[in-house]
N, C-alpha and C positions, 0 to 999 in steps of 0.2 A: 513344270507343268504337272498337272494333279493329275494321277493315274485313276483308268476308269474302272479298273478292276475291282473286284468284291472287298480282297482282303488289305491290297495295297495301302490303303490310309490308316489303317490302325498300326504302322511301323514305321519309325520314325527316319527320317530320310536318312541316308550315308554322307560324310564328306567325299568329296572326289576320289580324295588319297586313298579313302576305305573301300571307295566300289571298285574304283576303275582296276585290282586284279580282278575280278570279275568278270566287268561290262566285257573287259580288252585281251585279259590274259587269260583267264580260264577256259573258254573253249574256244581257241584260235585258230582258224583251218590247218597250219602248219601242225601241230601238237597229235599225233597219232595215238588216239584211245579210243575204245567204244562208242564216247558221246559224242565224238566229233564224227564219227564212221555213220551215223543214223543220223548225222546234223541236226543236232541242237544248238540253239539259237539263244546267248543269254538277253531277256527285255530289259529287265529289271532286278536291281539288288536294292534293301533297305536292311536295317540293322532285323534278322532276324525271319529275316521274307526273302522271296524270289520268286521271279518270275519268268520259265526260260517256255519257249516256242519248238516243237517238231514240226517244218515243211510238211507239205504234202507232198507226198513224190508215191510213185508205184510202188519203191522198193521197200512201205513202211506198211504198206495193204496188208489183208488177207483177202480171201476168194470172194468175199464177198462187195469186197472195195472201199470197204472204210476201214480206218487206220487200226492195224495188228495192238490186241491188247499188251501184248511183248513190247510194243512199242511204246506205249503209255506206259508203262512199268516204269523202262528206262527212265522215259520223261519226267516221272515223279522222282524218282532217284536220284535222281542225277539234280533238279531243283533243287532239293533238300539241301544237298551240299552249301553253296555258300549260305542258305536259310541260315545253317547249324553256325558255320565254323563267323558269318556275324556275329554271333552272340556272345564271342569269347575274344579277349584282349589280345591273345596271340592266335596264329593260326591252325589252329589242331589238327589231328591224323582222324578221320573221321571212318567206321566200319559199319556198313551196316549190319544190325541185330537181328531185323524183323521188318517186313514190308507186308502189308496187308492191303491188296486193292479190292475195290467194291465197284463194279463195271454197273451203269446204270442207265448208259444208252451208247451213240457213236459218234467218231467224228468223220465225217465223209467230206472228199470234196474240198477241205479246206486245210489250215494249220490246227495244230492242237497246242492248247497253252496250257500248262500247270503253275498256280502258284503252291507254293510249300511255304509253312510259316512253324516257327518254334512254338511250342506249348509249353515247354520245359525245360531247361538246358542245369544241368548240373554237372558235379567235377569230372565225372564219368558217364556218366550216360543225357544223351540229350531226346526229347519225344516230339514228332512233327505230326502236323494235318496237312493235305493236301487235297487240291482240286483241280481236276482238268477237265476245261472246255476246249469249247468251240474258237474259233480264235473271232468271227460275231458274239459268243458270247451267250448263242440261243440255245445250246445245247451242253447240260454238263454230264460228261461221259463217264466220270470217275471221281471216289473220293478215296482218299488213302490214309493213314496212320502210320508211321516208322518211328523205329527206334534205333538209336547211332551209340557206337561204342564211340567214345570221347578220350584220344589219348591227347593229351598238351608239350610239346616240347616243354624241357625246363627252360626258367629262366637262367638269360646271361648270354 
């Protein structure tokens, strides 16, 4: 099924074998890290794209009752990941360099979605855009730019 999101069709879909660490393994409720502590939700994986979902829940709020910009950070962060480590033949150790968000409204009320898509991916260093809406879609709360240090297991 074609995805309705902005960036999604410009990246070429995954075979099964390649998303499903993703879709299934990466943020598993059993798996105890960060992103699963804020529950993130992965949508979507394409070769170079991603698409993961923050709930709404209280515990993501600030005072004023839409979703904690600390909380979008994560969000974007944490999308990037498989964005990156698609774009390369084995799975890499990926670091962030630099994270730069641009807060442009909010998301209240509902989930918050980021997609992150590669712009760049080289032997070392990989460069992402990102965007978080609304999870309607009517409100985009944030755009982002990251840069990932790129380590590659060897081969063999």
């Amino acid at each position: 099924m074609p995805s309705s999101w902005p960036n999604a069709q410009c990246h070429p879909a995954l075979a099964d074998a390649d998303a499903r660490p993703w879709t299934e393994r990466f943020l598993r409720p059993e798996r105890v890290f960060f992103p699963t502590h804020v529950g993130l939700v992965v949508d979507e994986v394409r070769a170079g794209y991603a698409r993961l979902r923050l709930p709404a829940r209280a515990e993501v709020a600030q005072a004023a009752g839409v979703v904690h910009g600390g909380a979008l950070a994560t969000l974007i962060d944490t999308a990037a990941i498989p964005a990156v480590a698609t774009s390369y033949p084995r799975q890499p150790e990926l670091l962030t360099v630099s994270l730069t968000v641009n807060y442009l409204g909010v998301v209240a009320g509902q989930d918050a979605v980021a997609e992150a898509w590669v712009e760049q991916a080289g032997r070392s260093m990989a460069f992402v855009r990102a965007e978080v809406r609304s999870a309607d879609q009517s409100q985009l709360a944030a755009v982002a730019s990251l840069v990932f240090k790129v380590r590659l297991a060897p081969e063999g």
